[in-house]
DSSP file (Angstrom, degrees, kcal/mol; ACC not computed):
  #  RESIDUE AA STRUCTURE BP1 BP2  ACC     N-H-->O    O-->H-N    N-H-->O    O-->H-N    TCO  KAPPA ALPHA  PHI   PSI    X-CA   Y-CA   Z-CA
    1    1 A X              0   0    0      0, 0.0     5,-0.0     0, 0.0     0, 0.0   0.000 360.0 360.0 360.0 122.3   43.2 -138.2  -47.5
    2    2 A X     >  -     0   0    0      1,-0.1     4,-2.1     2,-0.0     0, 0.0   0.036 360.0-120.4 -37.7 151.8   47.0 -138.8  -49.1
    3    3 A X  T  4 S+     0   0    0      2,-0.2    -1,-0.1     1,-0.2    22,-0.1   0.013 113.6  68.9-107.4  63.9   46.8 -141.5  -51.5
    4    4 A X  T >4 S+     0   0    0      5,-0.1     3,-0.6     4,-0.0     4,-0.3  -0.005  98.9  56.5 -59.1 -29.0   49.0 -143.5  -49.7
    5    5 A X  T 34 S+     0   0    0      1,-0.3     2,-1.3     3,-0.2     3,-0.4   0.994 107.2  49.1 -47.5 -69.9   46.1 -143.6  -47.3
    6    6 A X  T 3< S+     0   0    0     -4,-2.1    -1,-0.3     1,-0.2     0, 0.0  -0.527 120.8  27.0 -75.0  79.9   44.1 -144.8  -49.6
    7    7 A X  S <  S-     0   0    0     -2,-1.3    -1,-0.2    -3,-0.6    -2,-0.2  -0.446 109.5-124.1-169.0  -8.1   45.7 -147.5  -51.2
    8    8 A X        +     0   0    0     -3,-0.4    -3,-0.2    -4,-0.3    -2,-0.1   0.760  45.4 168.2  53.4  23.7   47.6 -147.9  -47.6
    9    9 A X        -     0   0    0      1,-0.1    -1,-0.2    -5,-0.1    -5,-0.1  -0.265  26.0-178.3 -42.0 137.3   51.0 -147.8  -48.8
   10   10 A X        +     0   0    0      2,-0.1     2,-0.4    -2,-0.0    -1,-0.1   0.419  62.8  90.1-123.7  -5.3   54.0 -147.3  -46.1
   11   11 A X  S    S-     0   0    0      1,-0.1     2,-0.2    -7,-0.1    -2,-0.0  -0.719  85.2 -92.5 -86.9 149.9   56.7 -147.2  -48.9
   12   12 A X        -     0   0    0     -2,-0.4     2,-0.2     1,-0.0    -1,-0.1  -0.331  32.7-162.3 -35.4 111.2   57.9 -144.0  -50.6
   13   13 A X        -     0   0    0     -2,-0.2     2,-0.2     4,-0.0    -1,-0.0  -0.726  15.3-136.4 -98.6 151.6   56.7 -142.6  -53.5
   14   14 A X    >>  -     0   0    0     -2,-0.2     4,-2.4     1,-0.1     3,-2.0  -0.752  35.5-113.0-100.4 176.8   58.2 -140.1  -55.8
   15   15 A X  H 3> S+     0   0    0      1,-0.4     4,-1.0    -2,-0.2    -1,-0.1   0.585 115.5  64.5-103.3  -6.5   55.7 -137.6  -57.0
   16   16 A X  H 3> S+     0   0    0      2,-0.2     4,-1.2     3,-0.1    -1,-0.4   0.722 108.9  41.6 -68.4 -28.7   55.7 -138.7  -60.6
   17   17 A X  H <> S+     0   0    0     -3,-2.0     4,-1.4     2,-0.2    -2,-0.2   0.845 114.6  57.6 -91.0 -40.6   54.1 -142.4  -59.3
   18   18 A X  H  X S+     0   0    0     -4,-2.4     4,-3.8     2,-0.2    -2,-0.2   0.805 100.2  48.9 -50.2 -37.0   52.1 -140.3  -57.2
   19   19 A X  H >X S+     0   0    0     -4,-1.0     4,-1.8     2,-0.2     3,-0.5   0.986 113.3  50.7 -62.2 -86.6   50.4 -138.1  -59.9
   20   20 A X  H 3X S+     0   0    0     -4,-1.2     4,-1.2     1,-0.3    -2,-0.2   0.542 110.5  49.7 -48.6 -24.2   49.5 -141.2  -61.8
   21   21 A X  H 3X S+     0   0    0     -4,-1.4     4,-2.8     2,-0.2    -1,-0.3   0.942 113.6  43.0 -40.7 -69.7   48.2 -142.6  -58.8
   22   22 A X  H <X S+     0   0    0     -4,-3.8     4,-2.0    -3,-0.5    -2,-0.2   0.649 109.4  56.3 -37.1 -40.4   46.2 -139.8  -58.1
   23   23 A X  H  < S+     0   0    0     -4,-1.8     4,-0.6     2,-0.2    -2,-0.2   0.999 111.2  48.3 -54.8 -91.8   45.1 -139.4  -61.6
   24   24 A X  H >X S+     0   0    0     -4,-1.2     3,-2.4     2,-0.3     4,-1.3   0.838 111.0  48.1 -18.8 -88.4   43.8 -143.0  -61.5
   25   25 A X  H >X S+     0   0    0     -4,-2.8     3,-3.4     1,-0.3     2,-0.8   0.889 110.2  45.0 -46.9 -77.7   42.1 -142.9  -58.4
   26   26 A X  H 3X S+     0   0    0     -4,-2.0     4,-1.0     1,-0.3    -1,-0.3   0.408 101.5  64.1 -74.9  36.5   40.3 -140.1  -58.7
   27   27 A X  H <> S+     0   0    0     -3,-2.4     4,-0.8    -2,-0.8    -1,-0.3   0.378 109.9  46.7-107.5 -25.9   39.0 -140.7  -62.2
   28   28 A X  H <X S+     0   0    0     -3,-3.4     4,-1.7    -4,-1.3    -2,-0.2   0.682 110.8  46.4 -98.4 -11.0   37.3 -143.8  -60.6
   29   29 A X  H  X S+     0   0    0     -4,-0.7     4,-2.9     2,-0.2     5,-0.3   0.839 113.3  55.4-101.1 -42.5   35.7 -142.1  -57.5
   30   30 A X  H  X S+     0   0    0     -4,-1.0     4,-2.6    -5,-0.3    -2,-0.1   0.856 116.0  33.5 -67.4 -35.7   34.7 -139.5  -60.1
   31   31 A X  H  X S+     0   0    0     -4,-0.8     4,-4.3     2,-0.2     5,-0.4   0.952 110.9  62.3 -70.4 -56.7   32.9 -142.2  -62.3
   32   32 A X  H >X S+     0   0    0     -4,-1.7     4,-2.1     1,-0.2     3,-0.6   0.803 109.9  46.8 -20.4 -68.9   31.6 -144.5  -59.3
   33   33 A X  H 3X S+     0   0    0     -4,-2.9     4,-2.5     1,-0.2    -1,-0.2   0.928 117.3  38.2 -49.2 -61.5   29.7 -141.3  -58.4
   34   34 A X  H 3< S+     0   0    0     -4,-2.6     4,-0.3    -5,-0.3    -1,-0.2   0.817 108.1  62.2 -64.1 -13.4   28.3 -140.5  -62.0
   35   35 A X  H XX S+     0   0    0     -4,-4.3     3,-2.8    -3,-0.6     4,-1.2   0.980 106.7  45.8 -72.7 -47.0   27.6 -144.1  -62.7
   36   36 A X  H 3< S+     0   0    0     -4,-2.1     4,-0.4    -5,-0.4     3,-0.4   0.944 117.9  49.7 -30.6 -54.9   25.0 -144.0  -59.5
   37   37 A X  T 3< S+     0   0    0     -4,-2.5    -1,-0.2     1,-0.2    -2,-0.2   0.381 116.5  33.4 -54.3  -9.8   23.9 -140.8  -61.2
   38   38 A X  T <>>S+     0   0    0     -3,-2.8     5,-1.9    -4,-0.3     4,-0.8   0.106 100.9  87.1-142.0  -4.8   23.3 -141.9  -64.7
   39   39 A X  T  <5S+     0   0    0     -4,-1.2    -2,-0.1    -3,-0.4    -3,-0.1   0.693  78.5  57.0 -95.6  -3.3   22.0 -145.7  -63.6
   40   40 A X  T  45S+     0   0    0     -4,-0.4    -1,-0.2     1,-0.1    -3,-0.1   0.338 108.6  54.4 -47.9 -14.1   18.0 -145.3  -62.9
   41   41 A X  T  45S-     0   0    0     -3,-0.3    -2,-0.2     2,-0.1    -1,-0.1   0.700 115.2-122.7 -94.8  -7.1   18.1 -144.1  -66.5
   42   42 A X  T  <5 +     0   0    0     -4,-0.8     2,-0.3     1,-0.2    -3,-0.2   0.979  62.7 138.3  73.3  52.2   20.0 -147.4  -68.0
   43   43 A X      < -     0   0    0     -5,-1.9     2,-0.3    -8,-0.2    -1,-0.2  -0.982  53.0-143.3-115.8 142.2   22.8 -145.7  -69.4
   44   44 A X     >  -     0   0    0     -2,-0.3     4,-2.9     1,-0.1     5,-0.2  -0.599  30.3-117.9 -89.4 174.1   26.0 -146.4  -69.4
   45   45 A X  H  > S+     0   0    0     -2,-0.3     4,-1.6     2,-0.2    -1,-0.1   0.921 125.0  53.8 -68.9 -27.0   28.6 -143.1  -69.0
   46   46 A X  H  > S+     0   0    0      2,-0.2     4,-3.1     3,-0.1    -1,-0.2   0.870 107.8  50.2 -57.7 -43.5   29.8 -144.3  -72.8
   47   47 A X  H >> S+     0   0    0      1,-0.2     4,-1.6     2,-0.2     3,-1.0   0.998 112.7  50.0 -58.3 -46.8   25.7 -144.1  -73.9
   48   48 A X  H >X S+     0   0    0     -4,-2.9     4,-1.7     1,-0.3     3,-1.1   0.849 110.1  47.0 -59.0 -36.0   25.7 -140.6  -72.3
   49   49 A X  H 3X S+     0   0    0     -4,-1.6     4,-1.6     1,-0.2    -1,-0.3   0.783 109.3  46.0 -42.5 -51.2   28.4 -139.8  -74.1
   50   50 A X  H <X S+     0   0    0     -4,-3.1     4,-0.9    -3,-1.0    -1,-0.2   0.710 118.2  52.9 -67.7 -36.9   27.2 -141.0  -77.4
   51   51 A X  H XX S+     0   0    0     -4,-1.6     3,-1.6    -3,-1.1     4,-1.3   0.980 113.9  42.3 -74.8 -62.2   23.4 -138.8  -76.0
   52   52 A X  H 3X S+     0   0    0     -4,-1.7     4,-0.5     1,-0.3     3,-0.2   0.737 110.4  52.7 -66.0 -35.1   25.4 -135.6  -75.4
   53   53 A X  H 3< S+     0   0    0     -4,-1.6     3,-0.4    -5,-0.2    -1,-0.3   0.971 115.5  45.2 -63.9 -46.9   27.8 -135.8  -78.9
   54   54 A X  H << S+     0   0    0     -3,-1.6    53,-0.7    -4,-0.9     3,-0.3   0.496 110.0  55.5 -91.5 -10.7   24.3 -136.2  -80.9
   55   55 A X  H >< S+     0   0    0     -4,-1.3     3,-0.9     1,-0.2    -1,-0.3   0.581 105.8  53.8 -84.0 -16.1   22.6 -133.1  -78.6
   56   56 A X  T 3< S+     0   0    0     -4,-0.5    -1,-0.2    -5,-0.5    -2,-0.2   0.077  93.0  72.7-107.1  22.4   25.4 -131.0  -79.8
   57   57 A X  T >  S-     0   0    0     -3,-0.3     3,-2.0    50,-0.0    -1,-0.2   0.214  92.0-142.0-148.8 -33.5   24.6 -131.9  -83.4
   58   58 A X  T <   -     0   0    0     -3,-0.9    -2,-0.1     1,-0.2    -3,-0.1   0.978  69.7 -41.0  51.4  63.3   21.5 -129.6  -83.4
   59   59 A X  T 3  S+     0   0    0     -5,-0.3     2,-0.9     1,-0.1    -1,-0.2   0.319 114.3 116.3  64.4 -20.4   19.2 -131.7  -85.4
   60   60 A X    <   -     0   0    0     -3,-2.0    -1,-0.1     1,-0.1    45,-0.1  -0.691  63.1-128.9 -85.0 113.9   21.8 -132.7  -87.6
   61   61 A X        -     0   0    0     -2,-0.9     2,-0.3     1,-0.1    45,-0.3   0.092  17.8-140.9 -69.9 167.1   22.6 -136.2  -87.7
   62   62 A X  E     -A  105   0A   0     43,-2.8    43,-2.0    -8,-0.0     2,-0.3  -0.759   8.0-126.2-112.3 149.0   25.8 -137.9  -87.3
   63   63 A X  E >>  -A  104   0A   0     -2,-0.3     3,-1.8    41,-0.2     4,-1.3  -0.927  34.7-111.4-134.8 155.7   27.7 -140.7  -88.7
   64   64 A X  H 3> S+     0   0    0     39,-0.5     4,-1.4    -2,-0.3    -1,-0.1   0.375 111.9  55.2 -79.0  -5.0   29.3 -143.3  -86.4
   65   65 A X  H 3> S+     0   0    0      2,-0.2     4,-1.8     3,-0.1    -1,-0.3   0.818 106.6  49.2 -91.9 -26.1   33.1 -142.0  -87.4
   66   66 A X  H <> S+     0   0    0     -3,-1.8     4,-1.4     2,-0.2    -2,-0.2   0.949 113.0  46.4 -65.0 -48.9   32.5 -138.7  -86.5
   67   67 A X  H  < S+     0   0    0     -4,-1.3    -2,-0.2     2,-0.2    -1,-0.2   0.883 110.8  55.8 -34.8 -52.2   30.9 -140.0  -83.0
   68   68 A X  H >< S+     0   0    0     -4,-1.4     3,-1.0     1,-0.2     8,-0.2   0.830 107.8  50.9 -35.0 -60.2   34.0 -142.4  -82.7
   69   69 A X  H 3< S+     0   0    0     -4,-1.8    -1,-0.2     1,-0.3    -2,-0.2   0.922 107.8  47.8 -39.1 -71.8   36.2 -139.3  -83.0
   70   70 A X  T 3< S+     0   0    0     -4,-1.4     2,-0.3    -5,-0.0    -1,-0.3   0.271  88.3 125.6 -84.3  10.5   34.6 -137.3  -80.4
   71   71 A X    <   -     0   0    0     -3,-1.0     5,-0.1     1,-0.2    -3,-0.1  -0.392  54.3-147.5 -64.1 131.1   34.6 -139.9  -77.9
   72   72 A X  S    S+     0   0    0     -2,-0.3     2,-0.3     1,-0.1    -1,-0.2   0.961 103.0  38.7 -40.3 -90.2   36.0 -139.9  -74.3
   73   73 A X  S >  S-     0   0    0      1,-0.2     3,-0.5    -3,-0.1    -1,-0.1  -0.433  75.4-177.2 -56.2 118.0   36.7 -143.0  -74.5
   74   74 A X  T 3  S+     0   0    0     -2,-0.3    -1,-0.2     1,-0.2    -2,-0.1   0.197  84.0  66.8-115.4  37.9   38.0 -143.9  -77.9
   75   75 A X  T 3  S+     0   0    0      2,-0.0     2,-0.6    -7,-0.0    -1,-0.2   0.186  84.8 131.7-117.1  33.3   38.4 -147.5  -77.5
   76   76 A X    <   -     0   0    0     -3,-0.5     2,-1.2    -8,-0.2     3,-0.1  -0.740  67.2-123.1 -67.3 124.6   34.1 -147.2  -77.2
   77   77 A X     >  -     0   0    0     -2,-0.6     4,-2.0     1,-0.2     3,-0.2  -0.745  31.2-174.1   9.0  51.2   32.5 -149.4  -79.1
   78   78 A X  H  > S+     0   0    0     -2,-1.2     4,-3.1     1,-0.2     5,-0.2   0.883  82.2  49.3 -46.5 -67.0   30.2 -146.9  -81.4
   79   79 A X  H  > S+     0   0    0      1,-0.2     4,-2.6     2,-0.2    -1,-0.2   0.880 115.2  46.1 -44.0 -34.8   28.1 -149.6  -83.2
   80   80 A X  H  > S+     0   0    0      2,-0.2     4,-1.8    -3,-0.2    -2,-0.2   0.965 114.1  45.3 -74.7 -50.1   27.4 -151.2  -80.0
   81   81 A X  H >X S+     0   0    0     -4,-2.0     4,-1.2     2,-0.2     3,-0.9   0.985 110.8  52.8 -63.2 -62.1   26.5 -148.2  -78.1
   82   82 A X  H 3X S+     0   0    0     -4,-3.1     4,-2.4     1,-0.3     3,-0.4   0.874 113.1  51.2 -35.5 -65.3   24.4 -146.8  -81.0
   83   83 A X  H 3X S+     0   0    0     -4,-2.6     4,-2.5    -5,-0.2     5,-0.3   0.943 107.1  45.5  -6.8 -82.3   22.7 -150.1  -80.8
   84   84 A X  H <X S+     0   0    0     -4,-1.8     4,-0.9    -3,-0.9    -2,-0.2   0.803 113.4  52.9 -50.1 -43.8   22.0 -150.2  -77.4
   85   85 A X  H  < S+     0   0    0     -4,-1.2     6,-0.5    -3,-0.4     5,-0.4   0.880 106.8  55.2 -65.8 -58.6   20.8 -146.6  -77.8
   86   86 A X  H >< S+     0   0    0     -4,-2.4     3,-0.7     4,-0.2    -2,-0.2   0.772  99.8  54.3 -27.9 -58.0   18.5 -147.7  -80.6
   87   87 A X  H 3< S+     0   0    0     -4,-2.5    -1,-0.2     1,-0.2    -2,-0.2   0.773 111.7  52.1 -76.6 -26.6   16.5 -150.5  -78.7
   88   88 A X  T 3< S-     0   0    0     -4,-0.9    -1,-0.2    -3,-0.3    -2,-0.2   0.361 110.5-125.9 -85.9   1.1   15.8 -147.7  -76.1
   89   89 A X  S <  S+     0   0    0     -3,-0.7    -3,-0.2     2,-0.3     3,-0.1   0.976  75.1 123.0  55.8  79.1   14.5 -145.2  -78.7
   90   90 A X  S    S+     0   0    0      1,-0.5    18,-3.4    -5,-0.4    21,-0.5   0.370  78.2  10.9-147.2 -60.0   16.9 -142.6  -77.7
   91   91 A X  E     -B  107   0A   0     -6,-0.5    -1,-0.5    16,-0.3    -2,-0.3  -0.893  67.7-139.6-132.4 160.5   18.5 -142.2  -81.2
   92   92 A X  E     -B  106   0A   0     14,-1.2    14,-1.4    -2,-0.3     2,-0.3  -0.586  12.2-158.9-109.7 179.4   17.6 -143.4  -85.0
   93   93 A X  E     +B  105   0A   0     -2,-0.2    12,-0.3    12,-0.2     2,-0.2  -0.919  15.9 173.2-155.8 131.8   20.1 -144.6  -87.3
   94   94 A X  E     -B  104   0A   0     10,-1.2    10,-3.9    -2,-0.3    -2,-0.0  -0.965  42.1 -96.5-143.3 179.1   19.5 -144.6  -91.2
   95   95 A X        -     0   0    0     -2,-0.2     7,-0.2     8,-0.2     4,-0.0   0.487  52.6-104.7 -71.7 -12.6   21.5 -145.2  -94.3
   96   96 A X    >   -     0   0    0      5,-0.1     3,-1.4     7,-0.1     6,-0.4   0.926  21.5-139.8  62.4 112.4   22.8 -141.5  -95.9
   97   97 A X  T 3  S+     0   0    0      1,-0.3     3,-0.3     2,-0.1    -2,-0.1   0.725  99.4  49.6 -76.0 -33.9   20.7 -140.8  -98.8
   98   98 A X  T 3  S+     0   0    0      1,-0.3    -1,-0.3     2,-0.1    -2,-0.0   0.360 123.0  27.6-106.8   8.1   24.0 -139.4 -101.0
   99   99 A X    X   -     0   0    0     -3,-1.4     3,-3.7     3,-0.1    -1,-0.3  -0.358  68.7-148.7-176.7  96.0   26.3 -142.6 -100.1
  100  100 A X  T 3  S+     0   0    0      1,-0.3    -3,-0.1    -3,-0.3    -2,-0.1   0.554  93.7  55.8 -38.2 -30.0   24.7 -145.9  -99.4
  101  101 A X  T 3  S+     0   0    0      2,-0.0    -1,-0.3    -5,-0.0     2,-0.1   0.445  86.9  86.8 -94.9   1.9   28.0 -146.8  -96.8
  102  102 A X    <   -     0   0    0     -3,-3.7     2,-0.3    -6,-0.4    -3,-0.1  -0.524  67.9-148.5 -91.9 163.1   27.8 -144.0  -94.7
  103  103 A X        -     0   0    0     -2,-0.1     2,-0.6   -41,-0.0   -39,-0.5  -0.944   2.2-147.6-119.7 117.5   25.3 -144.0  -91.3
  104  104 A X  E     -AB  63  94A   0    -10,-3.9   -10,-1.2    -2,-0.3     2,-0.4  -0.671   7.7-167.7-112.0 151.8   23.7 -141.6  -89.8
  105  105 A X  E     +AB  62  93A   0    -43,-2.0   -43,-2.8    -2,-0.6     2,-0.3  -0.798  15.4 173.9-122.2 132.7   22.9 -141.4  -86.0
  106  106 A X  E     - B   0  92A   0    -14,-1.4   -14,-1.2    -2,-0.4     2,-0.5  -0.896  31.8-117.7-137.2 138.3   20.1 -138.5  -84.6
  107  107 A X  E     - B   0  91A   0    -53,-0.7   -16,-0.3    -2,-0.3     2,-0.1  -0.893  24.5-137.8 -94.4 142.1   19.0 -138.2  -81.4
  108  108 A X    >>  -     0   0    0    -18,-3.4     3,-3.4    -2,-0.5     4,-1.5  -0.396  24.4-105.7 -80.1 150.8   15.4 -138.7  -80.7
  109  109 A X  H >> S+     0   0    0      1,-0.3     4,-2.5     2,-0.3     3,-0.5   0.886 125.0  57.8 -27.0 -58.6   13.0 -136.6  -78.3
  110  110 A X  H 34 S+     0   0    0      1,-0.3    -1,-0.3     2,-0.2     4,-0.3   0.441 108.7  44.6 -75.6   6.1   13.1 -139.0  -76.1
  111  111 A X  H <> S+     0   0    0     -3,-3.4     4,-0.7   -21,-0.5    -1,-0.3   0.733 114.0  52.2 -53.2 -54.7   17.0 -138.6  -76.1
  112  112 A X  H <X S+     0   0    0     -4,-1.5     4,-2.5    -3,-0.5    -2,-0.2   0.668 109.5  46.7 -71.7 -44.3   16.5 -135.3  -76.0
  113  113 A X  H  X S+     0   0    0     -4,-2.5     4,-2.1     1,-0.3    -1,-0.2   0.893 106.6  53.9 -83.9 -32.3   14.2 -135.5  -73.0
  114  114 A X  H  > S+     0   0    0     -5,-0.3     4,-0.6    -4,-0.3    -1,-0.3   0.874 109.3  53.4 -81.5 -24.5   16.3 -137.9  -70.7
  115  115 A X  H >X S+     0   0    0     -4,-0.7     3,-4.3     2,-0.2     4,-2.7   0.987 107.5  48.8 -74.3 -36.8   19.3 -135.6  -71.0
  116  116 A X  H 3X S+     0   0    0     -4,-2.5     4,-0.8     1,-0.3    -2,-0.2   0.899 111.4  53.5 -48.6 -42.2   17.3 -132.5  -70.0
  117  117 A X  H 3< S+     0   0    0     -4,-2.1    -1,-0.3     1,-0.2    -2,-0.2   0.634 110.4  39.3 -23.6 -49.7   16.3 -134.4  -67.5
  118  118 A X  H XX S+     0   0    0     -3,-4.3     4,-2.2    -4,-0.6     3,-1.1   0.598  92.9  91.4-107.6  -8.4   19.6 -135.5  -66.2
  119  119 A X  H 3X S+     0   0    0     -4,-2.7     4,-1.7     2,-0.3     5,-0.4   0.910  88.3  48.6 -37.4 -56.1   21.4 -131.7  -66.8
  120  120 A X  H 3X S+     0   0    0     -4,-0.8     4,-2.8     1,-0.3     5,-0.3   0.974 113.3  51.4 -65.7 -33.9   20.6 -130.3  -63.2
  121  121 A X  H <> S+     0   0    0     -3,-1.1     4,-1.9     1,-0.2    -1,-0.3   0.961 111.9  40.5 -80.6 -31.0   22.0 -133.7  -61.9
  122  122 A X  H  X S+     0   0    0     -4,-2.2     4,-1.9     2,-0.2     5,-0.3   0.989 113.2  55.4 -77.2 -40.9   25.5 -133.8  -63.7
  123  123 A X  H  X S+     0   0    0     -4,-1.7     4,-2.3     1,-0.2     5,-0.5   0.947 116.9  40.3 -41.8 -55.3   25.9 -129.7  -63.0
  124  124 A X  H >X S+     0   0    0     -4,-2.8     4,-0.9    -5,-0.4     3,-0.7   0.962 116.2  48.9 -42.3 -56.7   25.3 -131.0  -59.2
  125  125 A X  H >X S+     0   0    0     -4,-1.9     4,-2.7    -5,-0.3     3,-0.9   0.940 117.6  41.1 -48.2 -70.9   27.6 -134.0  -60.1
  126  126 A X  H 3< S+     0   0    0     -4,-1.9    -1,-0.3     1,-0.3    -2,-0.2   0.530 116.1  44.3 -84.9 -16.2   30.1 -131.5  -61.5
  127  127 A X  H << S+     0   0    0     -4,-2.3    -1,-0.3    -3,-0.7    -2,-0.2   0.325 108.3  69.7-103.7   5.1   29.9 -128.4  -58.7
  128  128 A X  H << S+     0   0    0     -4,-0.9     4,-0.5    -3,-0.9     3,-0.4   0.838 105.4  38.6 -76.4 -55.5   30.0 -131.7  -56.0
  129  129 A X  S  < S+     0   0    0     -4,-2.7    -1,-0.2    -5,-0.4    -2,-0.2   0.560 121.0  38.1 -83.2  19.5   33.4 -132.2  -56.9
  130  130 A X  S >  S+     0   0    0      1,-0.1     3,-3.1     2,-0.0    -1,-0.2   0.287  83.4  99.9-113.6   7.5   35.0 -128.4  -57.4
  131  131 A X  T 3  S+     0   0    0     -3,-0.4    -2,-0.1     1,-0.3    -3,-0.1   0.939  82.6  50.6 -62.8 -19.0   33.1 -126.9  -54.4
  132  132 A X  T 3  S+     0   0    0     -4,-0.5     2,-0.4     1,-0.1    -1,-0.3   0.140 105.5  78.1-100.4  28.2   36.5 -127.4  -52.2
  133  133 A X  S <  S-     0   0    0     -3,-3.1     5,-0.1     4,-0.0    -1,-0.1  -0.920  80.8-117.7-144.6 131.9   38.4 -125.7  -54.9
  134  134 A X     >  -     0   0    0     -2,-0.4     4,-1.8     1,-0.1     5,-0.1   0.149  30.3-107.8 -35.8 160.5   38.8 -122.1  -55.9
  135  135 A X  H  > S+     0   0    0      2,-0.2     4,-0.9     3,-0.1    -1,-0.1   0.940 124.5  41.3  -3.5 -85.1   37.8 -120.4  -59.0
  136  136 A X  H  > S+     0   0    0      2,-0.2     4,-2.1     1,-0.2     5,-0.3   0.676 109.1  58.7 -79.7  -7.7   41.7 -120.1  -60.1
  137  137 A X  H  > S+     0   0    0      1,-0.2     4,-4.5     2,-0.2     5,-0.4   0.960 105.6  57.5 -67.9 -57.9   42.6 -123.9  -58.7
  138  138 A X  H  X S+     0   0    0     -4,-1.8     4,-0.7     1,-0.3    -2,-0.2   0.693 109.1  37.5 -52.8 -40.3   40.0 -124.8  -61.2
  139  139 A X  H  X S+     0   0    0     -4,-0.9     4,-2.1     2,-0.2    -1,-0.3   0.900 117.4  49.4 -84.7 -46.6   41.7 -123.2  -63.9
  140  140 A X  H  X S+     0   0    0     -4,-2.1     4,-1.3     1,-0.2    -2,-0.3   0.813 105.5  61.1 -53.6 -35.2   45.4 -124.3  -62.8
  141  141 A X  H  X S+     0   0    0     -4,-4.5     4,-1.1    -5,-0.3    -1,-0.2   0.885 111.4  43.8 -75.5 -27.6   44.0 -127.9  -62.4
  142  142 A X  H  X S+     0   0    0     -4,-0.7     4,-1.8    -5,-0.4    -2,-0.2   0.860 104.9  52.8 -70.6 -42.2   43.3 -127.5  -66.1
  143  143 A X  H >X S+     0   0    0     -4,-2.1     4,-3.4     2,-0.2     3,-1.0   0.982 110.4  49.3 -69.4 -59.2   45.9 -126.2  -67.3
  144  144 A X  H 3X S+     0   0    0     -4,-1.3     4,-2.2     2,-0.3    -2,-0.2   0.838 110.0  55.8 -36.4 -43.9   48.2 -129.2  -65.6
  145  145 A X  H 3< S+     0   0    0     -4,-1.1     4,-0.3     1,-0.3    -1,-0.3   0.660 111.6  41.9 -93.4 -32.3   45.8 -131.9  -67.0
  146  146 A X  H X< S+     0   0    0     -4,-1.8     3,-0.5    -3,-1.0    -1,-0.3   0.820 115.1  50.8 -97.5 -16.8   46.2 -130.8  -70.0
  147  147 A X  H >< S+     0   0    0     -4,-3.4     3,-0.8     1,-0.2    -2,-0.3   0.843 112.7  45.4 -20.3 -63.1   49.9 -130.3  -69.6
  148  148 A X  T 3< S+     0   0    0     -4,-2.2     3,-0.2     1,-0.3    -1,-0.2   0.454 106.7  57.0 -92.4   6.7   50.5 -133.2  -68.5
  149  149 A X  T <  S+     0   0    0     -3,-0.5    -1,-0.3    -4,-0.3    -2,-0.1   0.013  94.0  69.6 -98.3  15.2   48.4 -135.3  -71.1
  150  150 A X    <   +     0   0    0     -3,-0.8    -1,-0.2     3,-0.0    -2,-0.1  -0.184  63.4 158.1-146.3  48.0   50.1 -133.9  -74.1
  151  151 A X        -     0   0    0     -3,-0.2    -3,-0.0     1,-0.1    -2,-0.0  -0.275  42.6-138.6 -41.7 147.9   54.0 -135.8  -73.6
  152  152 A X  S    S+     0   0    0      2,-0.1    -1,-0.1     1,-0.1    -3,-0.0   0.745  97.0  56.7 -98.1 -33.4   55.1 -135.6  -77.0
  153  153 A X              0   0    0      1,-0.2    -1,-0.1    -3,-0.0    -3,-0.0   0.660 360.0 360.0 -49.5 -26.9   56.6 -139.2  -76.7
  154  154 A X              0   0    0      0, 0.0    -1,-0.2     0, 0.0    -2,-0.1   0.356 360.0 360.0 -58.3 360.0   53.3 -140.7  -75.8
């Protein structure tokens, strides 16, 4: 389906309005799907995000600017998510023994365990949407995306 189908436009677009369209839309169809995927566990896609930065950590804990950093989103809300994360015993948070203003963020087992847990489903999640595209589309679609994210004027 065009997206002027979906959105049921009958005027002309040029392919620059189009893109961003396109971009846009699926970026929500893509979430819709993983929020279904990720919502029997009570996460939001930000918490998973927040799980998956602190798995990649190896035991070593993390402190909430470094999280910030590595965020998808970076207008997340760290403290809040880390919170949120907290009351669910999914990660600890304690003060950094060598500088009393720092915080540091671990994930817990039971962090640990609810991503293993969801890993088969996002791989599914993530081979739902390439199955209609080659190997080397997959790689050209990357290359573009990141092309086209790195304007030097933005």
């Amino acid at each position: 389906m065009t997206i002027e189908e979906v959105i049921k436009s009958t005027v002309k677009m040029d392919n620059a309005k189009k893109v961003i369209l396109n971009i846009m839309y699926t970026q929500n169809v893509i979430q819709d799907h993983f929020n279904e995927l990720i919502r029997p566990y009570d996460l939001s896609g930000e918490q998973y995000n927040v799980l998956r930065i602190l798995r990649g950590q190896k035991g070593n804990p993390a402190n909430m600017c470094m999280i910030q950093e590595r965020m998808l989103a970076k207008t997340s809300n760290t403290t809040r998510l880390v919170d949120k994360l907290l009351l669910k015993d999914y990660v600890t948070r304690n003060v950094c023994p060598g500088n009393r203003r720092k915080i540091e963020v671990a994930i817990t087992q039971k962090g640990l365990d609810v991503l293993k847990e969801l890993d088969p489903k996002v791989d599914e999640h993530e081979r739902l949407f390439a199955e209609n595209i080659s190997k080397e589309e997959l790689e050209l679609l990357n290359i573009l995306l990141e092309k086209y994210r790195t304007n030097k004027q933005i």
